[in-house]
C-alpha positions as CSV (number, residue, x, y, z in Angstrom):
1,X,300.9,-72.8,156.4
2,X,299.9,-69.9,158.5
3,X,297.2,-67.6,157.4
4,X,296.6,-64.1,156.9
5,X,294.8,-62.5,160.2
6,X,292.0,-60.2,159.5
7,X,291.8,-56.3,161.5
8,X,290.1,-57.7,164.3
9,X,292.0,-60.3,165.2
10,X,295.0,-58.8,165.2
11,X,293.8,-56.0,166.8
12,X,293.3,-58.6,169.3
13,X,296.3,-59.7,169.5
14,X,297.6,-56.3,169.9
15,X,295.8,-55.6,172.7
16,X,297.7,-58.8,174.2
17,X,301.0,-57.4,173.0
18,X,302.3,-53.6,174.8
19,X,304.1,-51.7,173.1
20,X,303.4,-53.5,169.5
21,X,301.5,-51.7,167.2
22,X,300.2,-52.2,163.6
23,X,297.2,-53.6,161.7
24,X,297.2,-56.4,159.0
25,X,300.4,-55.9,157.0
26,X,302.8,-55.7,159.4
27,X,303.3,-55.2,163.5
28,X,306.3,-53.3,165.0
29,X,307.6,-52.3,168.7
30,X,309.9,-49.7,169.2
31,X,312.3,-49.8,171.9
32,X,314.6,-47.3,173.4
33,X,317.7,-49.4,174.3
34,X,321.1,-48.7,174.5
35,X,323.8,-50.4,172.1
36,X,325.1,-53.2,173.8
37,X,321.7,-54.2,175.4
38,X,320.5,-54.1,171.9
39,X,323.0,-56.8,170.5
40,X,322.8,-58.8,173.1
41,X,318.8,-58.9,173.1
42,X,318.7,-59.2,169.6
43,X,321.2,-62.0,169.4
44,X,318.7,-64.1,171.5
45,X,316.1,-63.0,169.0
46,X,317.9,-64.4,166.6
47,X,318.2,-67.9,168.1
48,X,313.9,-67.8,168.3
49,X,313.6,-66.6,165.0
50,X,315.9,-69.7,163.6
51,X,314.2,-72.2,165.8
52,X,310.8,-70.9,164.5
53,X,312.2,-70.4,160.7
54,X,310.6,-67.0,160.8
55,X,312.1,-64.1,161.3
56,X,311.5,-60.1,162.2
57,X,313.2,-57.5,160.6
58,X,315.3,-55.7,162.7
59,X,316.7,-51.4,162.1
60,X,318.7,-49.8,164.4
61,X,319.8,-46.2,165.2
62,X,321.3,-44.7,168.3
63,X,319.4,-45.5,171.1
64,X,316.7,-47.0,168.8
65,X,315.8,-50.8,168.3
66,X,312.6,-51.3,166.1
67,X,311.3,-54.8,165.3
68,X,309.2,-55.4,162.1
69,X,307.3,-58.4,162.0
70,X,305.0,-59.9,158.4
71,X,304.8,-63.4,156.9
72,X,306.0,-62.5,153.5
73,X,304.3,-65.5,151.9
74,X,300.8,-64.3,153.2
75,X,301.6,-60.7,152.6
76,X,300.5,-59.9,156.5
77,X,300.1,-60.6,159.7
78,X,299.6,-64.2,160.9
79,X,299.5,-66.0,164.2
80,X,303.0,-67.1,163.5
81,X,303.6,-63.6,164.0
82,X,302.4,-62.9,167.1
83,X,303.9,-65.6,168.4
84,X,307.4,-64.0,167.5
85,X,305.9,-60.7,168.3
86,X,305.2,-62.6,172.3
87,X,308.7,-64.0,171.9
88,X,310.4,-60.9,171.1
89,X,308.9,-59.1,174.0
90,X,309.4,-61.7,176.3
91,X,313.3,-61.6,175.5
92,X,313.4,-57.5,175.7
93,X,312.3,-58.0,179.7
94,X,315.2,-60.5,180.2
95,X,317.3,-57.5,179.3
96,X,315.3,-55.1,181.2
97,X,313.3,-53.8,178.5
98,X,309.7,-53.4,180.8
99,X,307.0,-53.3,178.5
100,X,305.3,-49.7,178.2
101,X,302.5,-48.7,180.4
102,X,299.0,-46.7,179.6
103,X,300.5,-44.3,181.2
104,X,303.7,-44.6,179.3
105,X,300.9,-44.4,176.2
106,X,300.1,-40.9,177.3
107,X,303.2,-39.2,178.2
């Protein structure tokens, strides 16, 4: 059973993870993406999520994708999180979707 992170380490893992942002309830990424890039990303994500039994929430709006990621049973962050977190990100630059830069940061 995965446990609960504490502030440190997933700030940690953040560090590890661009464009993800959070702190020890739950860690998100925001992604400008169009429609069908969307779908076809997050069909992919779906597949990881079911293969791993553990999956992200995912909203949408025009233009918007934003993942939400928790293990409800630990009411938090855990590494089985940032694993899907590494996952998801890996799968948004398969469609193109470069992770952000500091300078991206700062714009």
């Amino acid at each position: 059973m995965p446990t609960k992170l504490d502030a440190h380490r997933v700030a940690d893992a953040l560090d590890a993870l661009p464009g993800w942002s959070g702190d020890t309830s739950t860690i998100v990424r925001k992604v400008a993406i169009d429609e069908e890039t969307s779908n076809e990303a997050v069909e992919k994500i779906s597949i990881v999520a079911n293969e791993m039994n553990h999956h992200p929430v995912v909203d949408r709006a025009p233009g918007v994708t934003i993942f939400t990621v928790w293990t409800h049973s630990q009411g938090g962050v855990t590494d089985l999180d940032i694993t899907l977190a590494s996952r998801i990100s890996d799968i948004l630059r398969q469609h193109g979707i470069a992770d952000p830069t500091d300078a991206d940061a700062d714009a």
